[in-house]
Wavefront OBJ file of the C-alpha trace (Angstrom):
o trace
v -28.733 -32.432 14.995
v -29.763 -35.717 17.652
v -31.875 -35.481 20.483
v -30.561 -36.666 23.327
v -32.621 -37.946 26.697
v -30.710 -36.001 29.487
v -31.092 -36.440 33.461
v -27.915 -34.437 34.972
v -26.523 -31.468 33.343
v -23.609 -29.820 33.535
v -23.448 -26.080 35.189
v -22.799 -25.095 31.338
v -25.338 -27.011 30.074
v -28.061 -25.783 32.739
v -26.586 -22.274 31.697
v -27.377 -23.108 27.802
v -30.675 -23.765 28.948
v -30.867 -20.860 30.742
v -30.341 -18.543 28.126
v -32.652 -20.186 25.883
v -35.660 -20.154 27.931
v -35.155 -16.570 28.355
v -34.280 -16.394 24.615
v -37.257 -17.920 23.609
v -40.303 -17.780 26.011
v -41.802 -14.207 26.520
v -39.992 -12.059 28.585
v -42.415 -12.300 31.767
v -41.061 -15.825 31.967
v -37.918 -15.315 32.294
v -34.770 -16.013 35.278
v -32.944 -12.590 36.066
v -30.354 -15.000 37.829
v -28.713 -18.472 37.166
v -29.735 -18.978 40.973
v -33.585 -18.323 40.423
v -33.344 -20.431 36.892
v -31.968 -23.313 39.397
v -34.301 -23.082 41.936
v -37.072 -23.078 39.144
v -36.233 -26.959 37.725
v -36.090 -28.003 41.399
v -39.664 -27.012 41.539
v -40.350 -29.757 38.513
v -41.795 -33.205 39.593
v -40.724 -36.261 37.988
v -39.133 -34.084 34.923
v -37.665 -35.616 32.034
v -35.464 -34.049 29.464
v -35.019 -34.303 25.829
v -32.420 -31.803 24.205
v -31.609 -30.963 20.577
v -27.761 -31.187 20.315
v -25.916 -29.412 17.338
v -22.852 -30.321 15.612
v -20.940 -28.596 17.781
v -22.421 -30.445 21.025
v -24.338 -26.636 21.886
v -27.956 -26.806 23.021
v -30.621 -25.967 20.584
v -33.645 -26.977 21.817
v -35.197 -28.463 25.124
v -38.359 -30.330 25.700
v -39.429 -31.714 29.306
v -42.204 -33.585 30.526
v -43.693 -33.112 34.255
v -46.231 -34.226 36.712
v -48.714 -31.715 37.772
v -52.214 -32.333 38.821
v -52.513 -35.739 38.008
v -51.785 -35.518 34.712
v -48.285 -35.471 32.683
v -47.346 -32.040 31.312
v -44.879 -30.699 28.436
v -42.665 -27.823 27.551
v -40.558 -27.198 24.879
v -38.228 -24.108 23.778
v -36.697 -23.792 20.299
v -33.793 -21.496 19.639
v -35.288 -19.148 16.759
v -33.039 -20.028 13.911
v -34.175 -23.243 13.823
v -37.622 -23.080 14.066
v -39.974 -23.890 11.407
v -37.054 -26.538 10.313
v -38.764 -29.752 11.674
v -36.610 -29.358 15.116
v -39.989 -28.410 17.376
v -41.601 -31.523 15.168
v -38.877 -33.790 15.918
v -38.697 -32.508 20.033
v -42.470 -33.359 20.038
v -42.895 -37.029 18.569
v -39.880 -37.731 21.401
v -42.233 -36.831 23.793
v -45.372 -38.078 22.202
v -43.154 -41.273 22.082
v -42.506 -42.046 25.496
v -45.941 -40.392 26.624
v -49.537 -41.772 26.267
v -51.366 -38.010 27.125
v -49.315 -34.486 27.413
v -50.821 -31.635 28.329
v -49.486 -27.823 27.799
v -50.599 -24.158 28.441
v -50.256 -22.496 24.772
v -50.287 -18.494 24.672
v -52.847 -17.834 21.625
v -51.958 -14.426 21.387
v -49.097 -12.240 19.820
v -49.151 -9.461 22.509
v -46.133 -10.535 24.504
v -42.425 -9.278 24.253
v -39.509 -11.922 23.815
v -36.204 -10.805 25.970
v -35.205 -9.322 22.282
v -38.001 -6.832 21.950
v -39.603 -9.203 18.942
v -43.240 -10.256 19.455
v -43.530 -13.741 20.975
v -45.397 -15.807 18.185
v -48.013 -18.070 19.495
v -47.284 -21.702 18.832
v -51.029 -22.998 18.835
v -51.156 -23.707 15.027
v -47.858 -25.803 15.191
v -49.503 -27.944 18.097
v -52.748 -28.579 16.017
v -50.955 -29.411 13.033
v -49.303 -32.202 15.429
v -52.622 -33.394 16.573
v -53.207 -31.483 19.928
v -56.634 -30.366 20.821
v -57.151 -26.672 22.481
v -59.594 -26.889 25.211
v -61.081 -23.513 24.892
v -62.630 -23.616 28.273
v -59.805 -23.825 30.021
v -57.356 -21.169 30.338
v -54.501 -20.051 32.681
v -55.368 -16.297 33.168
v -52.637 -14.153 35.373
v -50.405 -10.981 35.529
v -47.975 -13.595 33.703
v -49.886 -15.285 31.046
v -52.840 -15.571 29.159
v -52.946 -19.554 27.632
v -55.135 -21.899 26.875
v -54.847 -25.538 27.527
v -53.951 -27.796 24.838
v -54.451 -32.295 24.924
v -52.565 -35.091 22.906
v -53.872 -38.505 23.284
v -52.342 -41.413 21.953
v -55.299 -43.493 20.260
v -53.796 -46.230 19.007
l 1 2 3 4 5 6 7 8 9 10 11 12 13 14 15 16 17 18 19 20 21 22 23 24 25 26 27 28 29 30 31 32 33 34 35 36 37 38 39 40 41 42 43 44 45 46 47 48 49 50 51 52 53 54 55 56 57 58 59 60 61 62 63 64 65 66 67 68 69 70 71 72 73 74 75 76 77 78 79 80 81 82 83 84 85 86 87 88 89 90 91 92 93 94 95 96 97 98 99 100 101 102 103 104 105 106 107 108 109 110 111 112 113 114 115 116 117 118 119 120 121 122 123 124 125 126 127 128 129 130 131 132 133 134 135 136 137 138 139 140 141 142 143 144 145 146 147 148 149 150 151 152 153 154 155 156
């Protein structure tokens, strides 16, 4: 497994990515169509991509950084058999490298639906573990998603 800094996919490789944010994220979140899934990451300002490439150059994870509000945001999606491996770890310290202050909405709950009818498992605890704070007061409240916001600062 490497992780690779991207800027231009492929069709197949936008298609990879695709399938794994609907894979992964809960099922609200997800792109009925290729189309809409393309017309969402034209919508990202100033994104930049880090993927986790397998052995057999397939798509395993993705993590982008964007500009919203002022302030540099993060995502990152994990296909399930390899998290809790040290992939989402290794996605993360990319990010935390080439970043000063990231910012993310976290769903702290386990009532949402994955595309495969298994409960979406909130990733808070892995982000505190990696030295995010949750800002309790803030939260992201809509027919979509319940999250809270979550802060890493660099302090060295």
């Amino acid at each position: 497994m490497k992780v690779v800094q991207k800027d231009i996919f492929s069709k197949e490789e936008k298609k990879e990515l695709w399938q794994l944010r609907n894979n992964e994220y809960p099922i609200q979140f997800g792109h009925e169509t290729f189309e809409e899934f393309e017309l969402y990451c034209i919508t990202i300002v100033e994104q930049k991509n880090y993927v986790l490439i397998d052995n057999k150059n397939k798509i395993q994870g993705w993590a982008y950084t964007f500009f919203r509000d002022n302030e540099i945001w993060f995502a990152i999606m994990l296909n399930y058999q390899f998290q809790g491996k040290g992939f989402g770890r290794i996605l993360l310290e990319e990010l935390k490298k080439n970043n000063t202050d990231l910012n993310g909405w976290v769903i702290d709950h386990e009532n949402d639906f994955k595309r495969n009818e298994e409960k979406y498992k909130s990733p808070l605890e892995f982000y505190v573990l990696n030295g995010f704070s949750v800002l309790n007061d803030i939260r992201l409240e809509n027919e979509k998603i319940s999250a809270v916001k979550i802060n890493w600062k660099n302090n060295k």
